[in-house]
C-alpha positions in Angstrom: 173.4 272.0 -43.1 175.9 274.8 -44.5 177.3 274.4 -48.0 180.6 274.0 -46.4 179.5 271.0 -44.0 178.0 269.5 -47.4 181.7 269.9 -49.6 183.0 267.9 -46.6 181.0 265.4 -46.4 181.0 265.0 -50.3 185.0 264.9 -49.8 184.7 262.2 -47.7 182.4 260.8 -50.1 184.0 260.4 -53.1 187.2 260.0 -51.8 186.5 256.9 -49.8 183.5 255.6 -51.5 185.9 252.9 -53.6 188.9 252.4 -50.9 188.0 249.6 -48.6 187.7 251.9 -45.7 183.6 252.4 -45.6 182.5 255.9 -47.0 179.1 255.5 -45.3 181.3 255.0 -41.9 183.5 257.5 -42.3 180.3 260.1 -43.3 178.9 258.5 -40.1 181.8 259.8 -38.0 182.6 263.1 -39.9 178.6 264.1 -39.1 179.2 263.0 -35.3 182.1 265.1 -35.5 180.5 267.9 -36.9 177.5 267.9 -35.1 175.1 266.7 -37.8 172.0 265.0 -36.2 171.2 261.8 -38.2 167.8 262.9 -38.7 166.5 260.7 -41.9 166.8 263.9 -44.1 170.7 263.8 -43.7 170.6 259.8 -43.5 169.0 259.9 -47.2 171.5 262.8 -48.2 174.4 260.7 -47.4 173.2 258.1 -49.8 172.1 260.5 -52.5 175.3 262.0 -52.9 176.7 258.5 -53.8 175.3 259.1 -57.3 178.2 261.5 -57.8 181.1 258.9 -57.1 178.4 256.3 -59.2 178.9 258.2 -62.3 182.5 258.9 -61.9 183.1 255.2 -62.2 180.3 254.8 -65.3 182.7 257.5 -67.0 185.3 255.6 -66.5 184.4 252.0 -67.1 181.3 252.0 -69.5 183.0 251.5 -72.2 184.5 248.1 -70.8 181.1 247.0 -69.9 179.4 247.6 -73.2 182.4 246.3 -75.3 183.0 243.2 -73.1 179.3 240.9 -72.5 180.8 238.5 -70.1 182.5 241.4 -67.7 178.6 242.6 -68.3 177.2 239.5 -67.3 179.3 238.8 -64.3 178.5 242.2 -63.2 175.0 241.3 -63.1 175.0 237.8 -61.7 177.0 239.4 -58.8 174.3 241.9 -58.3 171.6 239.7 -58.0 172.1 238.7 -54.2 173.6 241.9 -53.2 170.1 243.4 -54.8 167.7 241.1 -53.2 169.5 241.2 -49.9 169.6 245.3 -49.9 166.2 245.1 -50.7 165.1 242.6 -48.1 166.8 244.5 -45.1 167.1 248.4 -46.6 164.3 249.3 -43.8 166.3 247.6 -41.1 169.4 249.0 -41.7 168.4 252.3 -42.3 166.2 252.3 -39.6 168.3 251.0 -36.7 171.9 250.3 -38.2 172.9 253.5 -40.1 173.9 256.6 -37.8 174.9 254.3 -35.1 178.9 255.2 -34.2 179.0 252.4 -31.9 178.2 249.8 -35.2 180.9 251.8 -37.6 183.8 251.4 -35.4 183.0 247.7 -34.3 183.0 247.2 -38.0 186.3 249.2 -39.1 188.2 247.7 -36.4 187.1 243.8 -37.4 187.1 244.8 -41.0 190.7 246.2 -40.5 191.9 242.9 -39.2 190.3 241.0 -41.8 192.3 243.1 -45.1 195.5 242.6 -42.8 195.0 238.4 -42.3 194.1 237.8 -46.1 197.5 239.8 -47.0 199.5 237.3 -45.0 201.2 234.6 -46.5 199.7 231.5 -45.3 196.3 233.0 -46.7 197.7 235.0 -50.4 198.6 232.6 -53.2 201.3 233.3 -54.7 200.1 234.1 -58.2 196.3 234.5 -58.4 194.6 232.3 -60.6 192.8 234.7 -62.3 194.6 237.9 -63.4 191.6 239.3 -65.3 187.6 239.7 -64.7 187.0 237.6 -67.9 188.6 234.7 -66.3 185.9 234.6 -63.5 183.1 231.9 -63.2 179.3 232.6 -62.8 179.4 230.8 -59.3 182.5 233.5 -58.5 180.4 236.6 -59.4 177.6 235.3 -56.9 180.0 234.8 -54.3 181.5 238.0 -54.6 177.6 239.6 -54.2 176.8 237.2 -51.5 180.2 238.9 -50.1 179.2 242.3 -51.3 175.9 242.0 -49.2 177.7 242.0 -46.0 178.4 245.6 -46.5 174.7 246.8 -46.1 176.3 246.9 -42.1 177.7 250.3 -42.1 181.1 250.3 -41.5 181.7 247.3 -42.9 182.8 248.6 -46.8 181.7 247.3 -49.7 185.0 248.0 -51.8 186.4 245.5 -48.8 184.0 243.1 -48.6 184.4 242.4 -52.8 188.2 242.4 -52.3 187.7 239.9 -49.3 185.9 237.7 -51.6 187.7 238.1 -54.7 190.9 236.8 -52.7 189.1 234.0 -51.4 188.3 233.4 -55.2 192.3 233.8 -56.5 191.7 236.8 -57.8 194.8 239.5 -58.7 194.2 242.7 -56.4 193.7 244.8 -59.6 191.3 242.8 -61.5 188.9 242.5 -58.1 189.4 246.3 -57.3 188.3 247.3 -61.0 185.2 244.0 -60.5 184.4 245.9 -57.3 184.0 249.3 -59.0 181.9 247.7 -61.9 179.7 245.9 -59.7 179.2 249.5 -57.3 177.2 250.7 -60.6 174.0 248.4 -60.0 174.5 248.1 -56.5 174.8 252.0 -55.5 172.4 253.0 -58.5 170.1 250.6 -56.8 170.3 251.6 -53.1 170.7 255.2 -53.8 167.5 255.0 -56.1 165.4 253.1 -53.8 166.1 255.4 -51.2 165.7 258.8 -53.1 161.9 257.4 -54.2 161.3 256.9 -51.0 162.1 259.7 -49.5 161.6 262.8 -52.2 158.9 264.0 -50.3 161.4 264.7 -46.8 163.4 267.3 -49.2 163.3 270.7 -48.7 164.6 273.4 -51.5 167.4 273.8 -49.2 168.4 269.8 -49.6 167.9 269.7 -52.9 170.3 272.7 -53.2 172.5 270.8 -51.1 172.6 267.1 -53.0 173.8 269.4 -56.3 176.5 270.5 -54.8 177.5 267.0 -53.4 176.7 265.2 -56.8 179.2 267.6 -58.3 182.2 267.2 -55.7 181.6 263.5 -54.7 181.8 263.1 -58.6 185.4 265.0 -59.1 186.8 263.5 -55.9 186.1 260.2 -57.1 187.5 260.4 -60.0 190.2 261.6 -58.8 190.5 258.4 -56.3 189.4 255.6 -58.7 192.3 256.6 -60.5 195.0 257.0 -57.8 193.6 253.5 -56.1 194.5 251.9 -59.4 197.4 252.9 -59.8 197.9 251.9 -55.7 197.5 247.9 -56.3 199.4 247.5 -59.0 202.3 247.8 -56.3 200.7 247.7 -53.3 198.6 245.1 -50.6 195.7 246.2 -48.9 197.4 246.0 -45.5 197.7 249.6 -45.1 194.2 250.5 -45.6 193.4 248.0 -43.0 195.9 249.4 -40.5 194.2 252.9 -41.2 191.0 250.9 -40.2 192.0 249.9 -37.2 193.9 252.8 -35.8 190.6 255.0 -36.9 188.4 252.8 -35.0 190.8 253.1 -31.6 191.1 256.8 -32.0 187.7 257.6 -32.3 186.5 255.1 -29.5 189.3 256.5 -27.0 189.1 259.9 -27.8 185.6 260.7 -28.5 183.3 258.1 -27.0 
């Protein structure tokens, strides 16, 4: 894979890695795209270069996990499933789920439709009942992981499946998009870890070269994201991203398939 195939794909990576449009989709149909066989090398570079968005959130929201031990806790509790379930079907997924086109789109398109109904008014309260993380329950953070786990599907977004949940809870948009980014630390540390130790041996000099370069621009793009996304929901529904979702999914399906 050329260095300029790998700032691409790191683009799309930090870029979409906290939007609820699926990174790992998107990387999915950017390689297809491009050409780039999902031979497990490539597979295990797409998750590697996660680490790079990882610690662009940890720069930006350690300090509110080590200065607030609830949000800390609630972080954790909502790991727990997502954890146990990514570790339960990693092999499956990998194996027979990731790389598949036909799996990303089915998943952006129903995915689409699901941030568009939960906008609606007969399913949005009118004032969420909690406006901050602190405000959440023990039982919320689970659900929000047992949500969360739903994205080990490609496709399927994990930033949207937490903001699916969080809605269902009464959360504000802002406090469940800044829960969602707290809670990708354990959960992407984890998956991308697991995955690295099991496959350091498949590297070549080459890769290794290769997962530098997208550490360092998945990193700067998402910060630059986490940031603008923000700023997005304080004004903004999530209906747009889920129109994106959709109209992605049609093109590529007409167009390409």
């Amino acid at each position: 894979m050329t260095v300029f195939y790998v700032a691409i794909l790191s683009l799309i990576e930090g870029v979409t890695e906290f939007l609820p449009v699926s990174s790992t989709g998107h990387l999915i149909l950017a390689s297809e795209l491009l050409g780039i066989p999902q031979t497990d090398a490539h597979k295990s570079f797409e998750i590697a270069i996660q680490l790079g968005a990882i610690l662009a959130v940890v720069v930006l929201y350690a300090r509110t996990l080590l200065r607030d031990r609830r949000t800390l806790l609630l972080t954790i509790t909502a790991f727990i499933p997502t954890g146990i379930i990514g570790f339960l079907l990693h092999g499956i997924v990998k194996d027979m789920l990731l790389g598949s086109t036909t799996v990303v789109l089915v998943s952006l398109f129903l995915g689409g439709i699901v941030l568009i109904v939960f906008e609606l008014p007969a399913f949005r309260r009118k004032k969420p009942a909690m406006g901050e993380i602190c405000q959440m329950s023990y039982v919320h953070a689970v659900l929000i992981g047992v949500f969360q786990s739903v994205a080990i599907i490609p496709g399927v977004s994990r930033s949207a499946a937490t903001i699916i949940g969080g809605e269902l809870i009464g959360m504000s948009r802002k406090s469940i998009v800044e829960f969602s980014f707290l809670l990708a630390i354990p959960t992407m540390a984890a998956a991308t870890g697991y995955d690295l130790l099991k496959s350091a041996g498949e590297f070549t000099s080459g890769d290794v070269q290769n997962l530098l370069i997208g550490f360092v621009l998945s990193f700067v793009f998402a910060l630059i994201a986490v940031r603008w996304f923000i700023s997005y929901v304080k004004e903004h529904s999530f209906v747009a991203f889920g129109v994106y979702r959709i109209i992605l999914a049609l093109t590529f399906f007409l167009f390409w398939k």
